[in-house]
C-alpha atoms as an extended CHARMM CRD file, in Angstrom:
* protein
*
       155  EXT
         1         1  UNK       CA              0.0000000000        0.0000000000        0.0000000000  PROA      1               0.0000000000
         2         2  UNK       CA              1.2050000000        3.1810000000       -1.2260000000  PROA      2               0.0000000000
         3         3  UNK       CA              0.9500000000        6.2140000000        1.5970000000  PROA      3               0.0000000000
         4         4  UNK       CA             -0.9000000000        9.4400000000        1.0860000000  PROA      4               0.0000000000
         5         5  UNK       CA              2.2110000000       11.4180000000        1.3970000000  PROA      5               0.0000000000
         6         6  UNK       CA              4.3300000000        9.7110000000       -1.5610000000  PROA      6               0.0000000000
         7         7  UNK       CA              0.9740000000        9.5870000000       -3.7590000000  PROA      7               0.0000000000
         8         8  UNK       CA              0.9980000000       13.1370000000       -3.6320000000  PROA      8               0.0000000000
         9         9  UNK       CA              4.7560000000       13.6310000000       -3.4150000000  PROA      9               0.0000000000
        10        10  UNK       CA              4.9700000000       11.3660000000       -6.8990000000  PROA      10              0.0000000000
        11        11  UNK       CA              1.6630000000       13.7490000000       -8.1800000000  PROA      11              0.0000000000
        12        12  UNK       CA              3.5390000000       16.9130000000       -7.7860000000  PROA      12              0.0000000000
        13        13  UNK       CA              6.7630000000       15.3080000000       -9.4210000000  PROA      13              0.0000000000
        14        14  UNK       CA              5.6180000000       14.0670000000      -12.5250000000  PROA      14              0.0000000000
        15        15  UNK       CA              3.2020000000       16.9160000000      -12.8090000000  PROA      15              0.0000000000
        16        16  UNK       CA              6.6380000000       19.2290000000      -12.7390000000  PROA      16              0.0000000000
        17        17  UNK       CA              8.6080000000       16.7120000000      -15.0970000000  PROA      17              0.0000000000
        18        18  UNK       CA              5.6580000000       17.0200000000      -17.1780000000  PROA      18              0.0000000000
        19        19  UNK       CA              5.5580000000       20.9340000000      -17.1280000000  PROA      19              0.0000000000
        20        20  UNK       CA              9.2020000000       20.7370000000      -17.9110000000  PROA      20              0.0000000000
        21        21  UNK       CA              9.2520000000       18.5030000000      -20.7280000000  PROA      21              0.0000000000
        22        22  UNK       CA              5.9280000000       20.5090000000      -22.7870000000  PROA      22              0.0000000000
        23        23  UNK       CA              7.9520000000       23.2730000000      -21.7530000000  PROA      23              0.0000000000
        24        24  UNK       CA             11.3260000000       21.9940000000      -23.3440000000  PROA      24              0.0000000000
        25        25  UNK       CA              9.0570000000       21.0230000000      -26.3800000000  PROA      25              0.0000000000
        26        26  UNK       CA              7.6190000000       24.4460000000      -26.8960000000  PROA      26              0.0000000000
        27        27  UNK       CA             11.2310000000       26.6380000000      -26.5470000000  PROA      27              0.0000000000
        28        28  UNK       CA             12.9310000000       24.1740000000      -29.2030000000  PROA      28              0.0000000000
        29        29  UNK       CA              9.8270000000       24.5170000000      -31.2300000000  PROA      29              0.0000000000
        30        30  UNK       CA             10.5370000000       28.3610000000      -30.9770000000  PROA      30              0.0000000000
        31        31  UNK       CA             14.3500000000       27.9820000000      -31.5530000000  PROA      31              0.0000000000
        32        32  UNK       CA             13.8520000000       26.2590000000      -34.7260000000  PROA      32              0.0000000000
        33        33  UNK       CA             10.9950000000       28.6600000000      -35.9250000000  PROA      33              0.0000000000
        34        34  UNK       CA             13.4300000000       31.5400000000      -35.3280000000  PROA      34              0.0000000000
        35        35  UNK       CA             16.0370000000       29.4330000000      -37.1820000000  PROA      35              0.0000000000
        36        36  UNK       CA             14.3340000000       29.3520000000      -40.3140000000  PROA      36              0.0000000000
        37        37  UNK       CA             13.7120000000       32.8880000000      -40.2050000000  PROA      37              0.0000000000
        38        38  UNK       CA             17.4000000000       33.7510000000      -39.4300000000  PROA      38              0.0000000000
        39        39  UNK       CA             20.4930000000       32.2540000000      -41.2320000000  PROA      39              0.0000000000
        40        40  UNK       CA             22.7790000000       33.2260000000      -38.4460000000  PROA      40              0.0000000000
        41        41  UNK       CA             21.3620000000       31.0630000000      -35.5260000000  PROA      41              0.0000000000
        42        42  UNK       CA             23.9930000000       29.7460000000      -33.3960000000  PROA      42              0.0000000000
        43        43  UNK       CA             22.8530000000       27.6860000000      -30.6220000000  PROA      43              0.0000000000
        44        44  UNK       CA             26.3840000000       26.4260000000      -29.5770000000  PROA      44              0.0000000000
        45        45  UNK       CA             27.2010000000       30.2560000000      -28.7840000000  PROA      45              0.0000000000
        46        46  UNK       CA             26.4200000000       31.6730000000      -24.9680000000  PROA      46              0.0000000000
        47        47  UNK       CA             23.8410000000       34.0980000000      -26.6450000000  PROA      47              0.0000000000
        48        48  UNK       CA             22.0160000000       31.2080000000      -28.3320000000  PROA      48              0.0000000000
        49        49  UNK       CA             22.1110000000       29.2880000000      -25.3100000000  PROA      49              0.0000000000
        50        50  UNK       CA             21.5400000000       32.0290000000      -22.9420000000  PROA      50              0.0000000000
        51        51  UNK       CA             18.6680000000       32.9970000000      -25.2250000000  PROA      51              0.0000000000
        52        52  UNK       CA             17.3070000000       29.2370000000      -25.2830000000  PROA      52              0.0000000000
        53        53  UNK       CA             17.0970000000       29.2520000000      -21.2600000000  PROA      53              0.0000000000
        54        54  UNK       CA             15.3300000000       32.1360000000      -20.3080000000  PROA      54              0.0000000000
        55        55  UNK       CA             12.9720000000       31.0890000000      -22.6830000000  PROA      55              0.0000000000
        56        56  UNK       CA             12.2730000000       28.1770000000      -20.9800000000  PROA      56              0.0000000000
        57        57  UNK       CA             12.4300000000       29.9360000000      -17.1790000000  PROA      57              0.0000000000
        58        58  UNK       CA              9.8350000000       32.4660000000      -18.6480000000  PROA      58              0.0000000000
        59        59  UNK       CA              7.6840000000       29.4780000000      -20.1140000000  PROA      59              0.0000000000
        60        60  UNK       CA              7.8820000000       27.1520000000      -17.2030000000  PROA      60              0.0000000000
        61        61  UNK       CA              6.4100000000       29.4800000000      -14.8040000000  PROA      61              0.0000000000
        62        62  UNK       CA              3.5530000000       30.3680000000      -16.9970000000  PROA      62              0.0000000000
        63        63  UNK       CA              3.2860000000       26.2680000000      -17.8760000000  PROA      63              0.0000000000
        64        64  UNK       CA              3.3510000000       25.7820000000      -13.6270000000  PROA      64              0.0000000000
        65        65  UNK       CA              0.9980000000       28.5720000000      -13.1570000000  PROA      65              0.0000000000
        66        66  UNK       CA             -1.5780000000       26.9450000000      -14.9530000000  PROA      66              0.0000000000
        67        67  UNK       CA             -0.4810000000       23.5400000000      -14.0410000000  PROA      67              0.0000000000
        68        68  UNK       CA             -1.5580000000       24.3610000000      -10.1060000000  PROA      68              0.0000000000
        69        69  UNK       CA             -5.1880000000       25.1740000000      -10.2890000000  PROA      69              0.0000000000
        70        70  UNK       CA             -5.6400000000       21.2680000000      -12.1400000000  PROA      70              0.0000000000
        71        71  UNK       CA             -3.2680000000       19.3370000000       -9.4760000000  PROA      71              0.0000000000
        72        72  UNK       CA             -5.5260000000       20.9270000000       -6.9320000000  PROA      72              0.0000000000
        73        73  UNK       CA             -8.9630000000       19.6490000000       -8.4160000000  PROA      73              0.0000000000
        74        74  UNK       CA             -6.8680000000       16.3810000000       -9.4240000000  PROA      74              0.0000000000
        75        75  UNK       CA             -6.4400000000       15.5960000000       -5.4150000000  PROA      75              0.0000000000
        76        76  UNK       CA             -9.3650000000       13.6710000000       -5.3590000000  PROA      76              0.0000000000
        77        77  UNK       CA             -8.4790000000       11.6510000000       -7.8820000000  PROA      77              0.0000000000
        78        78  UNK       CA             -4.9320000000       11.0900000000       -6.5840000000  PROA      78              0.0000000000
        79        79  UNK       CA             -6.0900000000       10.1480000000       -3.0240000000  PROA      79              0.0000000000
        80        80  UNK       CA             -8.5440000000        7.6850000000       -4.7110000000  PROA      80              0.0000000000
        81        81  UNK       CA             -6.9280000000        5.9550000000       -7.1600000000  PROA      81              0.0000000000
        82        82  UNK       CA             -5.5810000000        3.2590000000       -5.2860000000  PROA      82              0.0000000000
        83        83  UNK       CA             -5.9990000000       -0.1530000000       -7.0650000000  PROA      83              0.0000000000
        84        84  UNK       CA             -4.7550000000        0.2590000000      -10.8570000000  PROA      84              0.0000000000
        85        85  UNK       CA             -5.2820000000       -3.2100000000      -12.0250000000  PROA      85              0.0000000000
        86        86  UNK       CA             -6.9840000000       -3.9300000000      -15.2770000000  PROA      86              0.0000000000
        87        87  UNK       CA             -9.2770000000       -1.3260000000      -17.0020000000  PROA      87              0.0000000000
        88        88  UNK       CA             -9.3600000000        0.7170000000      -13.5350000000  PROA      88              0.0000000000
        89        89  UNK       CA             -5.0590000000        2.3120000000      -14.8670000000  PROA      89              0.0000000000
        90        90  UNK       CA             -7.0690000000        3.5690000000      -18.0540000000  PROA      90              0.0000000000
        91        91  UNK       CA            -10.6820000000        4.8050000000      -16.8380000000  PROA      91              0.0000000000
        92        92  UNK       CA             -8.1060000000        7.1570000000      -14.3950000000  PROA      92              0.0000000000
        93        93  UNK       CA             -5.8770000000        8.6070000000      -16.7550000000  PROA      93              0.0000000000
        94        94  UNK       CA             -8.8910000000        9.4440000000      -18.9460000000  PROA      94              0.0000000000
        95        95  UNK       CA            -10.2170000000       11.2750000000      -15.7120000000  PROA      95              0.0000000000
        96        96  UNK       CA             -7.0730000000       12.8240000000      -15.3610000000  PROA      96              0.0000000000
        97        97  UNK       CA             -6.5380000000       14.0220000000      -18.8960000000  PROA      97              0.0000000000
        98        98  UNK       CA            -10.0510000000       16.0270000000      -18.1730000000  PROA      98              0.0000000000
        99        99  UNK       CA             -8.5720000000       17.9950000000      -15.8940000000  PROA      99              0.0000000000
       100       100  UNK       CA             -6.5220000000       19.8870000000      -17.7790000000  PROA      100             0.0000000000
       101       101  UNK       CA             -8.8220000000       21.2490000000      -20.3300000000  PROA      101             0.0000000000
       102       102  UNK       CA            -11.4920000000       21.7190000000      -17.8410000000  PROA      102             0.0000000000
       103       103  UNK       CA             -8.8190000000       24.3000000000      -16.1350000000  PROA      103             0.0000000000
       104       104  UNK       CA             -8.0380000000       25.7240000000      -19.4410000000  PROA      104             0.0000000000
       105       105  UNK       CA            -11.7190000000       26.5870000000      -20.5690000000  PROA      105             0.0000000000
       106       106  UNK       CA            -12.8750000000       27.7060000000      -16.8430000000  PROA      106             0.0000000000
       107       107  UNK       CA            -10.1910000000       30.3580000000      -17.3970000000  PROA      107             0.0000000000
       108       108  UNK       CA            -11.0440000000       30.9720000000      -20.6880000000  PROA      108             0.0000000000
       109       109  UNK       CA            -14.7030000000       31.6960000000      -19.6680000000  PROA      109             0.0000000000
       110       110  UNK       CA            -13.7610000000       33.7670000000      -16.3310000000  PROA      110             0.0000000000
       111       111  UNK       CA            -11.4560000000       35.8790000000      -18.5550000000  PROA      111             0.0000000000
       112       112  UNK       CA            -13.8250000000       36.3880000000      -21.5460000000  PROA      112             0.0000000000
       113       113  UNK       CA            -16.6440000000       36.9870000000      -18.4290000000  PROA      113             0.0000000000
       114       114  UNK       CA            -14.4640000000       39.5270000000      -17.2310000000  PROA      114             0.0000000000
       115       115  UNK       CA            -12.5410000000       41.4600000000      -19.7420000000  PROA      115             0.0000000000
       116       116  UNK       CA            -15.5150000000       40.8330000000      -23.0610000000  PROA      116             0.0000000000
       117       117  UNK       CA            -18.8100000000       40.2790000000      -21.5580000000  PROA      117             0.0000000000
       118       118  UNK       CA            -21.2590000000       39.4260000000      -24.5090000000  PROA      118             0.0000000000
       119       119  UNK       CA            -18.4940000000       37.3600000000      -26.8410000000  PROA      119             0.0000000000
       120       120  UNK       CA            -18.0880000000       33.8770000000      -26.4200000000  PROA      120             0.0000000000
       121       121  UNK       CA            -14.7100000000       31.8760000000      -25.1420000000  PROA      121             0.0000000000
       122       122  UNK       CA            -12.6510000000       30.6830000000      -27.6280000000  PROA      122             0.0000000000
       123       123  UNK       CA            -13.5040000000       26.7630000000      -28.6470000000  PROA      123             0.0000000000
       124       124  UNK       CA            -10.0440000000       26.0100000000      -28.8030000000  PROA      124             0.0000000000
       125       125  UNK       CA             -6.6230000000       26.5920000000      -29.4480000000  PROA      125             0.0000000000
       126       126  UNK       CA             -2.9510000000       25.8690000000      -28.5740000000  PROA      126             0.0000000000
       127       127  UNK       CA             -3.5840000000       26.1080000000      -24.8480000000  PROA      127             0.0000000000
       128       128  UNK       CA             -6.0170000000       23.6910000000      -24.4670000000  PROA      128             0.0000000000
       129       129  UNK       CA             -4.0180000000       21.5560000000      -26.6330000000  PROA      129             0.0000000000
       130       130  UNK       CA             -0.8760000000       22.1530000000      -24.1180000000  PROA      130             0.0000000000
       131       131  UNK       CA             -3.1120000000       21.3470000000      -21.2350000000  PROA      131             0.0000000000
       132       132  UNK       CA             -4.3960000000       18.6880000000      -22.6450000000  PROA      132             0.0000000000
       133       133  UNK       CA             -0.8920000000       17.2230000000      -23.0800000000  PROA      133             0.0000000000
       134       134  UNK       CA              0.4130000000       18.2730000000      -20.0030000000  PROA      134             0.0000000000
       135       135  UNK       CA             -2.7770000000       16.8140000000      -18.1830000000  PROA      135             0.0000000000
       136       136  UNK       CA             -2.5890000000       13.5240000000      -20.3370000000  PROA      136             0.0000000000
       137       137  UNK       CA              1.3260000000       12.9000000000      -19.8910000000  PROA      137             0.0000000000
       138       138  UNK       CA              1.2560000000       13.7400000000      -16.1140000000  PROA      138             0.0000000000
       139       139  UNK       CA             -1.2750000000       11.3170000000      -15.4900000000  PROA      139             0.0000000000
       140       140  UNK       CA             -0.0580000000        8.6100000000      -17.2720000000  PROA      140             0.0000000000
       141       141  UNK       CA              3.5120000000        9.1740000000      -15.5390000000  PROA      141             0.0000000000
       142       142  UNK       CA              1.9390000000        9.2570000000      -12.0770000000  PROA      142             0.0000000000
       143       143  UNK       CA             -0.3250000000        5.9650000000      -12.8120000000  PROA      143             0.0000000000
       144       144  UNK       CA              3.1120000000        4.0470000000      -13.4560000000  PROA      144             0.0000000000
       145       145  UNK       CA              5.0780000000        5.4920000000      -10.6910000000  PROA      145             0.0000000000
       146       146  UNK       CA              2.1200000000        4.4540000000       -8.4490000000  PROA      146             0.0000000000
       147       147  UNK       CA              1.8110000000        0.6810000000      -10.1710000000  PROA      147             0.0000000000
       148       148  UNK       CA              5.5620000000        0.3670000000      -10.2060000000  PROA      148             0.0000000000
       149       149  UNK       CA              5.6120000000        1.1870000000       -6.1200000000  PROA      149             0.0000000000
       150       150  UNK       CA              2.6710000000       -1.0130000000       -5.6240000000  PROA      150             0.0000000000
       151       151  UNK       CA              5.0750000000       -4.0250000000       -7.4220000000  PROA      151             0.0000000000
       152       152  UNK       CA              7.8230000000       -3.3080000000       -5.2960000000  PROA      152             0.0000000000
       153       153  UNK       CA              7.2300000000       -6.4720000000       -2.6920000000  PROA      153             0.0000000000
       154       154  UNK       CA              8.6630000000       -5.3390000000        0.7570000000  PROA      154             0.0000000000
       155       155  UNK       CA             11.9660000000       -7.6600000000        1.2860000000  PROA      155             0.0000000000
């Protein structure tokens, strides 16, 4: 049996691995968008690389920002999700993926609400997409930290 403090403890760590690997995946997307439009990119100089990581500081916090609101309505789910056998390891990463949209369109709505009252919130676009990912890949890494631990047979 896995206790409540390392089910949350392996929640928060792969939902910052997570964070950090969409994250990764969204600067080099940038970096080689800005290489096509200029001939002179260098990554293997110090402004290149300097360049490269505070992009991805500036990104992760936003990606962590948003990443908070869903680990807090995901720790239900994490508390609960204790036997993973069978169909039970799928049925809760599909609840888990949810989350992260669900985030992503509640602040759609309360910013639209707020800031353009009579338009509607946008259906979709990148950062749903990105939440749903982040949501999706989180969850799944969680579910097999928490099956590999509950394989581990005290010697």
């Amino acid at each position: 049996m896995v206790t409540r403090g390392r089910r949350i403890g392996y929640s928060v760590a792969s939902m910052a691995a997570t964070a950090a690997v969409c994250d990764l995946a969204i600067c080099m997307r940038s970096e080689l968008v800005d290489a096509s439009r200029h001939a002179g990119f260098a990554m293997n100089s110090t402004v290149g690389v300097s360049h490269f990581a505070g992009n991805f500081l500036g990104i992760f916090w936003w990606v962590l920002l948003f990443c908070i609101p869903g680990w807090i309505l995901s720790l239900p789910i994490v508390l609960l999700a204790k036997q993973l056998s069978g169909l039970r390891f799928w049925m809760w990463w599909a609840a888990g993926t949810c989350i992260g949209p669900c985030v992503m369109y509640a602040v759609s709505f309360y910013f639209v609400a707020r800031y353009s009252p009579g338009q509607s919130a946008p259906v979709w676009n990148s950062w749903f997409s990105l939440a749903t990912g982040v949501a999706g890949m989180a969850t799944l890494l969680y579910l097999w930290l928490l099956r590999r631990e509950q394989r581990i047979v005290p010697g």
